[in-house]
Biopython code that builds the backbone (N, CA, C, O; Angstrom):
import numpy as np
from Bio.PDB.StructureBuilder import StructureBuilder

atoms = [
    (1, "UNK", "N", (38.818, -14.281, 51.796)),
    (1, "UNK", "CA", (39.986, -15.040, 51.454)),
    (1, "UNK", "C", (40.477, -14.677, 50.063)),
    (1, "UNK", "O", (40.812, -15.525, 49.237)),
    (2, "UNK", "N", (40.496, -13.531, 49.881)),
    (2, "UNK", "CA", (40.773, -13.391, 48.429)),
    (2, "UNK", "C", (42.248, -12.227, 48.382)),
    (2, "UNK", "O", (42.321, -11.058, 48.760)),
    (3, "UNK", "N", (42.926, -12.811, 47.977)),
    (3, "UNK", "CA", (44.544, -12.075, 48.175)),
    (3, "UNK", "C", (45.214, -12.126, 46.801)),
    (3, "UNK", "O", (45.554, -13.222, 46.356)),
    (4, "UNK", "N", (45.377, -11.247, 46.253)),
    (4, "UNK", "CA", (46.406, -11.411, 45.089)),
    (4, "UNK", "C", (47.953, -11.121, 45.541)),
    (4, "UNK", "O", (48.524, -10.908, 46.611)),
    (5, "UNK", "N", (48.372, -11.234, 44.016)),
    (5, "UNK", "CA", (50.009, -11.257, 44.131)),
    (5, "UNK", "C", (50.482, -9.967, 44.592)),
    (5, "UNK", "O", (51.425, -9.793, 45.364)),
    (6, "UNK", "N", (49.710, -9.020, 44.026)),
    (6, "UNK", "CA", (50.418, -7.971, 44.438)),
    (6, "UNK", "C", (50.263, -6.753, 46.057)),
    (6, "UNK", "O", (50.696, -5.657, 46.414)),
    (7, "UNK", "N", (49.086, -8.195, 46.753)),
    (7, "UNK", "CA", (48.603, -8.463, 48.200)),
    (7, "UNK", "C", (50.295, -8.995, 49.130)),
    (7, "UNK", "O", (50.841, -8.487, 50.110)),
    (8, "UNK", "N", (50.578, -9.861, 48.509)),
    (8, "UNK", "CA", (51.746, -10.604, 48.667)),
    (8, "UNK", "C", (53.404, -9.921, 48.655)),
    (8, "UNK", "O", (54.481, -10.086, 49.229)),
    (9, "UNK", "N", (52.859, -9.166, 47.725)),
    (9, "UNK", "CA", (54.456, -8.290, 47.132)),
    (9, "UNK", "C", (54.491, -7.271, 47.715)),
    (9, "UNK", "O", (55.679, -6.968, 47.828)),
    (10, "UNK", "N", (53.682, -6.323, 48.301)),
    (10, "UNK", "CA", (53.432, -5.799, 49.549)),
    (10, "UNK", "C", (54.128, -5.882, 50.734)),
    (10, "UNK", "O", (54.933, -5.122, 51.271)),
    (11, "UNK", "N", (53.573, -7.162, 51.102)),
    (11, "UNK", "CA", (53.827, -7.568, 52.207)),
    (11, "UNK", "C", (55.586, -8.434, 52.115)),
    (11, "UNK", "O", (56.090, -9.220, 52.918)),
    (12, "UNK", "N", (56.081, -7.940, 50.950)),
    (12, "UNK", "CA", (57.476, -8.395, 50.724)),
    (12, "UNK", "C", (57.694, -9.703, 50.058)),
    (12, "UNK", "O", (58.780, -10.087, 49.625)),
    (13, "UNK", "N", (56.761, -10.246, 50.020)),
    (13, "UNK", "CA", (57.494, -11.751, 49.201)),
    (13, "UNK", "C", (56.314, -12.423, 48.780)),
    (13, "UNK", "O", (55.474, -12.599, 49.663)),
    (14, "UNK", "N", (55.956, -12.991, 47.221)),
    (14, "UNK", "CA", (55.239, -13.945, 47.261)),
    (14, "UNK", "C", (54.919, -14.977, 47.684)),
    (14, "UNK", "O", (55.943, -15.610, 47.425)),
    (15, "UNK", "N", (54.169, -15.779, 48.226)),
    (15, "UNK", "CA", (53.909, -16.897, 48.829)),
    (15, "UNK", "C", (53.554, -17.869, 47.864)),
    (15, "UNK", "O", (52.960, -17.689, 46.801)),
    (16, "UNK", "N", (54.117, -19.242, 48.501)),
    (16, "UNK", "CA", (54.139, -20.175, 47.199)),
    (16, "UNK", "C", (52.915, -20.607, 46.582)),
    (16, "UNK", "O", (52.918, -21.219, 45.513)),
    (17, "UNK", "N", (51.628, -20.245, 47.357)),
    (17, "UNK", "CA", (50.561, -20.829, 47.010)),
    (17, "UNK", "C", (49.507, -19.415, 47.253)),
    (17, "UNK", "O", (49.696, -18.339, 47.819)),
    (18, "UNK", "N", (48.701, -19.820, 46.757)),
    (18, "UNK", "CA", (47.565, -18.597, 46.806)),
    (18, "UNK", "C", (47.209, -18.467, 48.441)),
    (18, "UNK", "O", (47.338, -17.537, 49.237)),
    (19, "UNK", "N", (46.768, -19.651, 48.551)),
    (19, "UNK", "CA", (45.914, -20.022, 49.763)),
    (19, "UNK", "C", (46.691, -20.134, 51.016)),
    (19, "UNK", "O", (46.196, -20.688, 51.997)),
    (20, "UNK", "N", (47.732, -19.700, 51.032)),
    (20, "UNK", "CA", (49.129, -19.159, 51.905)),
    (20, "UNK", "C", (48.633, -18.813, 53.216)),
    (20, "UNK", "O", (48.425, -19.444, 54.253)),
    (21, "UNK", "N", (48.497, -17.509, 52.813)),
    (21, "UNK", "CA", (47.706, -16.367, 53.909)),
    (21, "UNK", "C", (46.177, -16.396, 54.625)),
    (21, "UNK", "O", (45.611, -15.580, 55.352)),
    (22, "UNK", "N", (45.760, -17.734, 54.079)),
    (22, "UNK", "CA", (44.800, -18.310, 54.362)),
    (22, "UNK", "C", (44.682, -19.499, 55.196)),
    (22, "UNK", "O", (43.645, -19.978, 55.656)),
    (23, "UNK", "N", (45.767, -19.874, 55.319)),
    (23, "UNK", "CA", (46.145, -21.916, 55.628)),
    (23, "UNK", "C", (45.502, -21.864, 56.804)),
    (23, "UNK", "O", (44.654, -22.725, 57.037)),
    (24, "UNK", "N", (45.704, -21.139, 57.486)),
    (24, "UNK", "CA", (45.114, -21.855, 59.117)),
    (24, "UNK", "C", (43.258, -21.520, 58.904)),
    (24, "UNK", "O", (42.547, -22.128, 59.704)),
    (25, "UNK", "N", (42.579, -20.655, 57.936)),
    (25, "UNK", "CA", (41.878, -20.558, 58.325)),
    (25, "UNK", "C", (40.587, -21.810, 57.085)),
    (25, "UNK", "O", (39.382, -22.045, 57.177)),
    (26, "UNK", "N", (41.495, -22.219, 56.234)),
    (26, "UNK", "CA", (41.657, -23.735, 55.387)),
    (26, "UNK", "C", (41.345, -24.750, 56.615)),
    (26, "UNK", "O", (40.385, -25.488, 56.836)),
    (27, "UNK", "N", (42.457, -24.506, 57.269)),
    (27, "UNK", "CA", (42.662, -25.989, 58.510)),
    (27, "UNK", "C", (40.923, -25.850, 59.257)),
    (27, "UNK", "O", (39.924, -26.569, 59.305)),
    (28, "UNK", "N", (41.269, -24.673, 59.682)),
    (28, "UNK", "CA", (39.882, -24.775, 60.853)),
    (28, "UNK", "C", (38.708, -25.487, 59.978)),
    (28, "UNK", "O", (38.243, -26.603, 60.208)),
    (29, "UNK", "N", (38.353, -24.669, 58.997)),
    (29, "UNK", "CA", (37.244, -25.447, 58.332)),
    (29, "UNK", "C", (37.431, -26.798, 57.708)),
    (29, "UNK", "O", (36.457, -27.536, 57.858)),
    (30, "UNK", "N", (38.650, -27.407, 56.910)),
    (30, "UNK", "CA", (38.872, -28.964, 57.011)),
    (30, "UNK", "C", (38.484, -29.825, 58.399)),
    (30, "UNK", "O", (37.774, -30.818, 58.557)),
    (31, "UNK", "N", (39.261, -29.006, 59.333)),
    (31, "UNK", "CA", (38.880, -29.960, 60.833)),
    (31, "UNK", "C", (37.614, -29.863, 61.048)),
    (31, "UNK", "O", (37.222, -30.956, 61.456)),
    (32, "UNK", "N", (36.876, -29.212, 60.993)),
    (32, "UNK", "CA", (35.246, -28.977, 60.826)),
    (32, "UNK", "C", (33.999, -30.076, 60.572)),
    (32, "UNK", "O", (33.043, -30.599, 61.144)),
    (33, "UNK", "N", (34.931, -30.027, 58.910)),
    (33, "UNK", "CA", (34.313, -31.023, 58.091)),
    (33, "UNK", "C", (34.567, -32.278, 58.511)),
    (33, "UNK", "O", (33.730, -33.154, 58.724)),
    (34, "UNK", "N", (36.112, -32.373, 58.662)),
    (34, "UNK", "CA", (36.192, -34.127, 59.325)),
    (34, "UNK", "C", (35.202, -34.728, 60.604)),
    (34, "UNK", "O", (34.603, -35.804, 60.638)),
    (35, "UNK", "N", (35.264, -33.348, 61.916)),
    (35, "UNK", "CA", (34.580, -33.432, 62.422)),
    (35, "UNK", "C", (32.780, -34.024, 61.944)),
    (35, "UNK", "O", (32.138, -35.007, 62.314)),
    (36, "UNK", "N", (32.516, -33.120, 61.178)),
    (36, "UNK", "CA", (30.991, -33.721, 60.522)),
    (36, "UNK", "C", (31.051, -35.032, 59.732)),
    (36, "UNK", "O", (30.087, -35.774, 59.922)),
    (37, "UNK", "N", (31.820, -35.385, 59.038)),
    (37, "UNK", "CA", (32.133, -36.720, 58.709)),
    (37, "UNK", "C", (32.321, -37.549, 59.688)),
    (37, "UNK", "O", (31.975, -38.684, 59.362)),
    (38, "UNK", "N", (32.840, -37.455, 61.064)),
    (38, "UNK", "CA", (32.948, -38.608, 61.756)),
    (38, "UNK", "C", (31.882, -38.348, 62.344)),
    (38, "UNK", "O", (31.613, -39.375, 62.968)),
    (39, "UNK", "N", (30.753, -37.259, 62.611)),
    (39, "UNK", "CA", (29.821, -37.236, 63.096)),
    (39, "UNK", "C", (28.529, -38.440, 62.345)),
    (39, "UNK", "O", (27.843, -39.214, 63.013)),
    (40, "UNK", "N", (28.489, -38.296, 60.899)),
    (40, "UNK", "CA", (27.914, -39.045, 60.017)),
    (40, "UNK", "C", (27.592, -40.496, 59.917)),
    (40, "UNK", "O", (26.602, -41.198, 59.708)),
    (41, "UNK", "N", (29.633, -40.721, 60.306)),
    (41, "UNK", "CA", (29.693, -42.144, 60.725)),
    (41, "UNK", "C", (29.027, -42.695, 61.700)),
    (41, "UNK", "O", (28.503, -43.808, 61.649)),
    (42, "UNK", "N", (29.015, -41.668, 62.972)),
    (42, "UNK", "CA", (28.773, -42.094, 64.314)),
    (42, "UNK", "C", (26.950, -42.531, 63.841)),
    (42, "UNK", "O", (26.401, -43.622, 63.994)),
    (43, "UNK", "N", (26.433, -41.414, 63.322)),
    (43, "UNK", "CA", (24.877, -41.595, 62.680)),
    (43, "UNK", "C", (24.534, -43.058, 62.010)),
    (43, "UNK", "O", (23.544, -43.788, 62.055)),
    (44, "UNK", "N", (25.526, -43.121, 61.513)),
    (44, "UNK", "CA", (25.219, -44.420, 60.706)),
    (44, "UNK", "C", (25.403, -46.105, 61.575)),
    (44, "UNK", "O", (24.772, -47.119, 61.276)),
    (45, "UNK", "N", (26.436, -45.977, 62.668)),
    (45, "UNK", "CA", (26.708, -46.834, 63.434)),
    (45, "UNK", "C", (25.480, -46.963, 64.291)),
    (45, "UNK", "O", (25.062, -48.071, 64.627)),
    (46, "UNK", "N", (24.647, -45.356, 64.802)),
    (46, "UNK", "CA", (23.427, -45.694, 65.661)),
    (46, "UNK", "C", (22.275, -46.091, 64.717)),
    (46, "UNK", "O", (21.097, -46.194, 65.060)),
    (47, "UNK", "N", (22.485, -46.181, 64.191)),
    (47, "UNK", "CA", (21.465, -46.695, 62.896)),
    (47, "UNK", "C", (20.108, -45.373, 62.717)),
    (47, "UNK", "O", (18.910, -45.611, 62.563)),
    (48, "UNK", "N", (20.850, -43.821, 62.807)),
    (48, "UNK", "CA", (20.202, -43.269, 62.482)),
    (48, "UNK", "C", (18.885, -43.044, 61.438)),
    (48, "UNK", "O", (18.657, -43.822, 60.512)),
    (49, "UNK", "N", (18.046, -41.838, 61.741)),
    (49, "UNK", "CA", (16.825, -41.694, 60.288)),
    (49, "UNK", "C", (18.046, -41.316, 59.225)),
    (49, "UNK", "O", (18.999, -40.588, 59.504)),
    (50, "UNK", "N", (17.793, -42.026, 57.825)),
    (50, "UNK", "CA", (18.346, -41.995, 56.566)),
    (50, "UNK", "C", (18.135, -40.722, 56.217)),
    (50, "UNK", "O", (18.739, -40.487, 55.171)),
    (51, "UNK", "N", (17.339, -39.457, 56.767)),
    (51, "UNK", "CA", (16.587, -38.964, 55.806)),
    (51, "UNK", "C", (17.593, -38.080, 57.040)),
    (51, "UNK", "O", (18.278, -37.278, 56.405)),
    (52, "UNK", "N", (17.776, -38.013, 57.951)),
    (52, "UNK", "CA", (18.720, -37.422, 58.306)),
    (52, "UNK", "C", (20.400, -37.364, 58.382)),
    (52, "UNK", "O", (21.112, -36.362, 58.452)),
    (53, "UNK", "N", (20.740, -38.593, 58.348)),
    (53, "UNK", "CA", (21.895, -39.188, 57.798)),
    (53, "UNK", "C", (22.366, -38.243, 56.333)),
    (53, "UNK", "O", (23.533, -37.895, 56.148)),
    (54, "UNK", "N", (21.410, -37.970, 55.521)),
    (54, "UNK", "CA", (21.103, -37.288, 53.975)),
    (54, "UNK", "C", (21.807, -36.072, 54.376)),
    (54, "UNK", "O", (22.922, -35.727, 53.982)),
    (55, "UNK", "N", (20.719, -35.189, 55.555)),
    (55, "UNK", "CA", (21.086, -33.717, 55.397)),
    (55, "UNK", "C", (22.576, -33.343, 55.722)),
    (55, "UNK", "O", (23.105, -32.301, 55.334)),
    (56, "UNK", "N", (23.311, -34.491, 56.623)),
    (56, "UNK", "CA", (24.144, -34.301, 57.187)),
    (56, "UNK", "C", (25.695, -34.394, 55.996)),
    (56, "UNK", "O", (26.826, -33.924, 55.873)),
    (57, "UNK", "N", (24.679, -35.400, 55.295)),
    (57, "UNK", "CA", (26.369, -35.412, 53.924)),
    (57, "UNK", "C", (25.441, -33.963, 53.612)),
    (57, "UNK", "O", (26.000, -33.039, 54.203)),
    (58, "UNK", "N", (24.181, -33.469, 52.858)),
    (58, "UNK", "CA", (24.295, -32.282, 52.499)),
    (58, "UNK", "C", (24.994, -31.410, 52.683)),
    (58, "UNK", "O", (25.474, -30.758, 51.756)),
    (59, "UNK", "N", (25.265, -31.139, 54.113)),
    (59, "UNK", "CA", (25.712, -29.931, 54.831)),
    (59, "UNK", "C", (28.193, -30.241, 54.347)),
    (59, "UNK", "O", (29.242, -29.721, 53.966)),
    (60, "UNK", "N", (27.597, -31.291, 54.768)),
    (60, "UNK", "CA", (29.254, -31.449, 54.301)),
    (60, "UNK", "C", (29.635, -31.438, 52.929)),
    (60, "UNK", "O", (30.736, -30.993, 52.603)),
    (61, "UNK", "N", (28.784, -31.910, 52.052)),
    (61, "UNK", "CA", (29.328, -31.147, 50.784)),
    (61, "UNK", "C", (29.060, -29.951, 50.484)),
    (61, "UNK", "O", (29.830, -29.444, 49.667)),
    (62, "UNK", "N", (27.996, -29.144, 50.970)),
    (62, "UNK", "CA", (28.348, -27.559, 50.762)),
    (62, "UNK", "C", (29.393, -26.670, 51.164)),
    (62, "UNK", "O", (29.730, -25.553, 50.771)),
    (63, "UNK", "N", (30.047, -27.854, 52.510)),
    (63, "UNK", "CA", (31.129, -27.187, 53.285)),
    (63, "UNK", "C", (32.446, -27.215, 52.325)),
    (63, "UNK", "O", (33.169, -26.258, 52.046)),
    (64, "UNK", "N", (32.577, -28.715, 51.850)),
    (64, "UNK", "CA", (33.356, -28.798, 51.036)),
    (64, "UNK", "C", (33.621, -28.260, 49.430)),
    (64, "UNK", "O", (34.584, -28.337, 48.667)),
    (65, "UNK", "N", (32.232, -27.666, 49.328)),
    (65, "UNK", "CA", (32.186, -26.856, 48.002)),
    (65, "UNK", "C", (32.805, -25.748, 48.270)),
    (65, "UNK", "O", (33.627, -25.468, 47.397)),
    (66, "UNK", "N", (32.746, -25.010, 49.115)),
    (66, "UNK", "CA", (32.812, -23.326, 49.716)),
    (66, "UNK", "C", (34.317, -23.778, 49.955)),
    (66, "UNK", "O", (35.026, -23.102, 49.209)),
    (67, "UNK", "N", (35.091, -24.682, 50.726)),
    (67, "UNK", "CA", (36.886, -24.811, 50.206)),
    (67, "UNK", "C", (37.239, -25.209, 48.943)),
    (67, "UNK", "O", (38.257, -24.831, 48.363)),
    (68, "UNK", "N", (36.316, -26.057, 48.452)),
    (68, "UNK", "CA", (36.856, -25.899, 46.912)),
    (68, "UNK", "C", (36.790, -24.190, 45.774)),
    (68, "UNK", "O", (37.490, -23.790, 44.843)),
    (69, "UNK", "N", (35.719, -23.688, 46.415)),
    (69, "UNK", "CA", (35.254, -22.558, 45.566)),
    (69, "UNK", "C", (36.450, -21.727, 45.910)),
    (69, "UNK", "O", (37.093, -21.200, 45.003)),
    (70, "UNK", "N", (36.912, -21.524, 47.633)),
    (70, "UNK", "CA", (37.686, -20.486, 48.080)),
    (70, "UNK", "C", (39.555, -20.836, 47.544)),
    (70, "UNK", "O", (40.430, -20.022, 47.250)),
    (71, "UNK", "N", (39.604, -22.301, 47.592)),
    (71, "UNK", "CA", (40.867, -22.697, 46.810)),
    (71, "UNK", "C", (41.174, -21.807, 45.230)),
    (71, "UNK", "O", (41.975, -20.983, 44.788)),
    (72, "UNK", "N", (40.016, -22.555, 44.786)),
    (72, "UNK", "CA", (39.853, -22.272, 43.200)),
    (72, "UNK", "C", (40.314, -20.634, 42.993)),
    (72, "UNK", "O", (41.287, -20.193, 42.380)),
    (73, "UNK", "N", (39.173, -19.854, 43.786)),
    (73, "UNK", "CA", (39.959, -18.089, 43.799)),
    (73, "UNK", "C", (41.028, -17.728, 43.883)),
    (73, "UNK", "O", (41.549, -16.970, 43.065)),
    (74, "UNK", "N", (41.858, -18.414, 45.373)),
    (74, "UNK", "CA", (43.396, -17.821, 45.173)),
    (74, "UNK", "C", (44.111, -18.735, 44.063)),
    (74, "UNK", "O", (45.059, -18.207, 43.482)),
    (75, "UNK", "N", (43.830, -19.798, 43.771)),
    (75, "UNK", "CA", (44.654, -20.548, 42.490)),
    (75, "UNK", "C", (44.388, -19.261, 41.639)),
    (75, "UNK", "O", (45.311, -18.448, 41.682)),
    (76, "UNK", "N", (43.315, -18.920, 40.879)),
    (76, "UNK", "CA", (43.367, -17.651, 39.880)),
    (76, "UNK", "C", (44.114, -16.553, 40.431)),
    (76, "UNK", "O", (45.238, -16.203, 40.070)),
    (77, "UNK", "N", (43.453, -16.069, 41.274)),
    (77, "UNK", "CA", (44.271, -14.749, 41.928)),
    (77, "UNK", "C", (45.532, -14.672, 42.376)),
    (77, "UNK", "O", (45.941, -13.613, 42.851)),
    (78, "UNK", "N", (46.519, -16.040, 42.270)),
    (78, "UNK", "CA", (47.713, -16.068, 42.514)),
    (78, "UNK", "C", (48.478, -16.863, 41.405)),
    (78, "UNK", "O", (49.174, -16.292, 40.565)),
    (79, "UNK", "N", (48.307, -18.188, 41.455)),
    (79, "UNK", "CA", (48.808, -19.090, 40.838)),
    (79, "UNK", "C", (48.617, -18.364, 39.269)),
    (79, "UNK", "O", (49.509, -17.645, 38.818)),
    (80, "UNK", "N", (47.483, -18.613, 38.586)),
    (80, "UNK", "CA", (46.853, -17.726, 37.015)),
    (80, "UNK", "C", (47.748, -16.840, 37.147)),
    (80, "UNK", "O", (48.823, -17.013, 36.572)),
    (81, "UNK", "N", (47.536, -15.728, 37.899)),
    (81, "UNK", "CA", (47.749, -14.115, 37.796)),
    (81, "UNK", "C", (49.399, -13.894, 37.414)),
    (81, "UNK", "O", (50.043, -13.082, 36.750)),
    (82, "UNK", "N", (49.682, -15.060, 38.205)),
    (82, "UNK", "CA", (51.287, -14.594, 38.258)),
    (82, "UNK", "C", (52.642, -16.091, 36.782)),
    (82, "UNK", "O", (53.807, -16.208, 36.402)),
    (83, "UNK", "N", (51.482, -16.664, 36.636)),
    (83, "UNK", "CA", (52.051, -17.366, 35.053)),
    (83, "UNK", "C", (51.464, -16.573, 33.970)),
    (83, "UNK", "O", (52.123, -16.755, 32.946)),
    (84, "UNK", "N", (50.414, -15.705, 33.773)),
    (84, "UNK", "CA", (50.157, -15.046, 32.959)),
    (84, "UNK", "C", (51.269, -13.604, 33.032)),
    (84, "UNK", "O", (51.511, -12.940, 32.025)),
    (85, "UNK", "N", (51.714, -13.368, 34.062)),
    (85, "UNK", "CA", (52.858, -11.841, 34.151)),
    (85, "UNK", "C", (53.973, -12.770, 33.905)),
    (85, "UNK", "O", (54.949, -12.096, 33.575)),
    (86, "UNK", "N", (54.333, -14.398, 33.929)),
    (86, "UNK", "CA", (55.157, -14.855, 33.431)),
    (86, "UNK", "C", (56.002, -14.717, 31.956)),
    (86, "UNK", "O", (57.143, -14.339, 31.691)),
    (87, "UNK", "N", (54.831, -15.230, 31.108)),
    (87, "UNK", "CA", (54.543, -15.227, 29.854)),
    (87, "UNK", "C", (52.869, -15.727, 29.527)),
    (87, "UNK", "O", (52.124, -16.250, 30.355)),
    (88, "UNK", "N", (52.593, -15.463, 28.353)),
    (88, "UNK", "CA", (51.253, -15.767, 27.716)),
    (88, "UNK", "C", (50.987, -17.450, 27.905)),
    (88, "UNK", "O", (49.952, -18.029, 28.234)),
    (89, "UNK", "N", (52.245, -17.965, 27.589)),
    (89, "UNK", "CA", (52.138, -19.591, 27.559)),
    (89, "UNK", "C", (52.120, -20.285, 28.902)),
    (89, "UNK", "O", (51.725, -21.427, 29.134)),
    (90, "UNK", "N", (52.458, -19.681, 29.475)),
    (90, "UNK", "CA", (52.574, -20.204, 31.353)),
    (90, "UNK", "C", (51.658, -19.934, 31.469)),
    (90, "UNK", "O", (51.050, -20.824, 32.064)),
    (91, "UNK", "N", (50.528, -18.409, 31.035)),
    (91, "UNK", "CA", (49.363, -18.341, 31.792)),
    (91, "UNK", "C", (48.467, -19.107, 31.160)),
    (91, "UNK", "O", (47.446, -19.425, 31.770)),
    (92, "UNK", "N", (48.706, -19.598, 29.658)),
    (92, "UNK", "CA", (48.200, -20.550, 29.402)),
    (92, "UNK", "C", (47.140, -21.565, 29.667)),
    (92, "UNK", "O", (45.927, -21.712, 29.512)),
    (93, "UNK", "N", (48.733, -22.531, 30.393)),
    (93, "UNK", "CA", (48.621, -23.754, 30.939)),
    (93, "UNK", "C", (48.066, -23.619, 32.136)),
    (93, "UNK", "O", (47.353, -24.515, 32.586)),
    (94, "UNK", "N", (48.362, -22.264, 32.953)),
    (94, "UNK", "CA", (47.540, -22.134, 34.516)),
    (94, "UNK", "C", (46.266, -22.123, 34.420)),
    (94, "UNK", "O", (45.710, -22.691, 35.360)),
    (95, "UNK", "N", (45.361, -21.543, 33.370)),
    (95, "UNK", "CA", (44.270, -21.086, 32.727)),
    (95, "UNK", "C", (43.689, -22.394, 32.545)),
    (95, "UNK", "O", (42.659, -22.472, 33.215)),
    (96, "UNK", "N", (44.043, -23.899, 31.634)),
    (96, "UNK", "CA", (43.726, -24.829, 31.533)),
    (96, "UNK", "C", (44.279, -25.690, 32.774)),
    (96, "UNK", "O", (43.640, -26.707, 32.508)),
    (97, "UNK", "N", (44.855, -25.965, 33.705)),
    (97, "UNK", "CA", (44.989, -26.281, 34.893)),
    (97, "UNK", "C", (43.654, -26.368, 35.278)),
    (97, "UNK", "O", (42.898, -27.332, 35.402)),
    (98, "UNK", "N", (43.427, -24.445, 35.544)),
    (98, "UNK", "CA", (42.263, -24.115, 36.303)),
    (98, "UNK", "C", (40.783, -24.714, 35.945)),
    (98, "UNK", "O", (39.813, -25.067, 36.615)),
    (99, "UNK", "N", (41.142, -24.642, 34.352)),
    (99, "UNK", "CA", (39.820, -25.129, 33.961)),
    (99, "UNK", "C", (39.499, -26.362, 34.162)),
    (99, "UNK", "O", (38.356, -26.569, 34.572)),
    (100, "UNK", "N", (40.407, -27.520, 33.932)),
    (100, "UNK", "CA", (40.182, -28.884, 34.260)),
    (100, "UNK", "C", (39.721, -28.908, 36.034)),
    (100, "UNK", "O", (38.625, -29.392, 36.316)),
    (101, "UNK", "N", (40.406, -28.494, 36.889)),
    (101, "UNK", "CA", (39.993, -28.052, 38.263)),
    (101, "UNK", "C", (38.297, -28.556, 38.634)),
    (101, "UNK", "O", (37.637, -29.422, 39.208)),
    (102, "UNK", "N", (38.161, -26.843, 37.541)),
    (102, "UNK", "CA", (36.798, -26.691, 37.630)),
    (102, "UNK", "C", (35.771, -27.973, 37.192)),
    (102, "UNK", "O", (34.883, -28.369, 37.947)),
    (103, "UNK", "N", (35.985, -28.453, 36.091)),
    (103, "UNK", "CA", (35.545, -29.718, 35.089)),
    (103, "UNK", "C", (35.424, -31.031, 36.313)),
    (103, "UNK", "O", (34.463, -31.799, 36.322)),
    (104, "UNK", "N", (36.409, -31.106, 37.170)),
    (104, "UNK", "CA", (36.394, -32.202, 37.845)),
    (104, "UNK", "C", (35.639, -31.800, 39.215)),
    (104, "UNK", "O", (34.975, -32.750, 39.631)),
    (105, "UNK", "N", (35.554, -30.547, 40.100)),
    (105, "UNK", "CA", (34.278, -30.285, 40.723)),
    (105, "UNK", "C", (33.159, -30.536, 39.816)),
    (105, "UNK", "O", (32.419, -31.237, 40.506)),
    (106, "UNK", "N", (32.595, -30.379, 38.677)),
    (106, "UNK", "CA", (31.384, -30.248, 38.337)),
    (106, "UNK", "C", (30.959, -31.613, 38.185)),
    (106, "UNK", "O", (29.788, -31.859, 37.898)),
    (107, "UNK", "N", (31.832, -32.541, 38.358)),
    (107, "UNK", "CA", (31.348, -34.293, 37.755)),
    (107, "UNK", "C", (30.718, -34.879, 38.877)),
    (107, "UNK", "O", (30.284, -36.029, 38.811)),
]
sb = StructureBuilder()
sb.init_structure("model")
sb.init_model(0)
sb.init_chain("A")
sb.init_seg("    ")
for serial, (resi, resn, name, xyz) in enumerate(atoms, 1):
    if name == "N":
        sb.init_residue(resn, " ", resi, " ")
    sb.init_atom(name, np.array(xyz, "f"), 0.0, 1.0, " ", f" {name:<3s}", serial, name[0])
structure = sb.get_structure()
């Protein structure tokens, strides 16, 4: 999933978002995850083992790390890449965007 701008300009036109050329394959794995989340619920309604109930958010926040991680790339590789060929000050602010991003996964 990793596409830059000039992946884009190629192919004739930038796309408004990094993660563009990616969206459906975003969706499949969101629907995935919801899927395992309502699976979780269902665990918790049968009054599943806790200790399995556990692995099951495990598995969904790694899922959800790996779309945050794969977001985060095309935000740099598109969004960054192309306010920094803006000007210095646009890439700036994309640069600290990104970083706060990151700051709020890590909490």
């Amino acid at each position: 999933m990793n596409h830059t701008v000039e992946d884009a300009t190629v192919a004739g036109a930038v796309p408004p978002h990094g993660y563009t050329a990616d969206k459906e394959a975003y969706l499949r794995r969101l629907k995935r995850i919801e899927g395992q989340v309502r699976g979780i619920a269902r665990m918790v309604s049968e009054d599943s083992y806790c200790i399995d109930i556990l692995t099951q958010v495990a598995a969904v926040n790694k899922a959800l790390h790996a779309v945050s991680i794969g977001l985060l790339e095309e935000h740099i590789g598109h969004c960054v890449v192309s306010a920094a060929a803006e000007s210095p000050e646009a890439g700036d602010a994309k640069v600290k965007e990104a970083a706060d991003a990151i700051a709020r996964l890590l909490r």
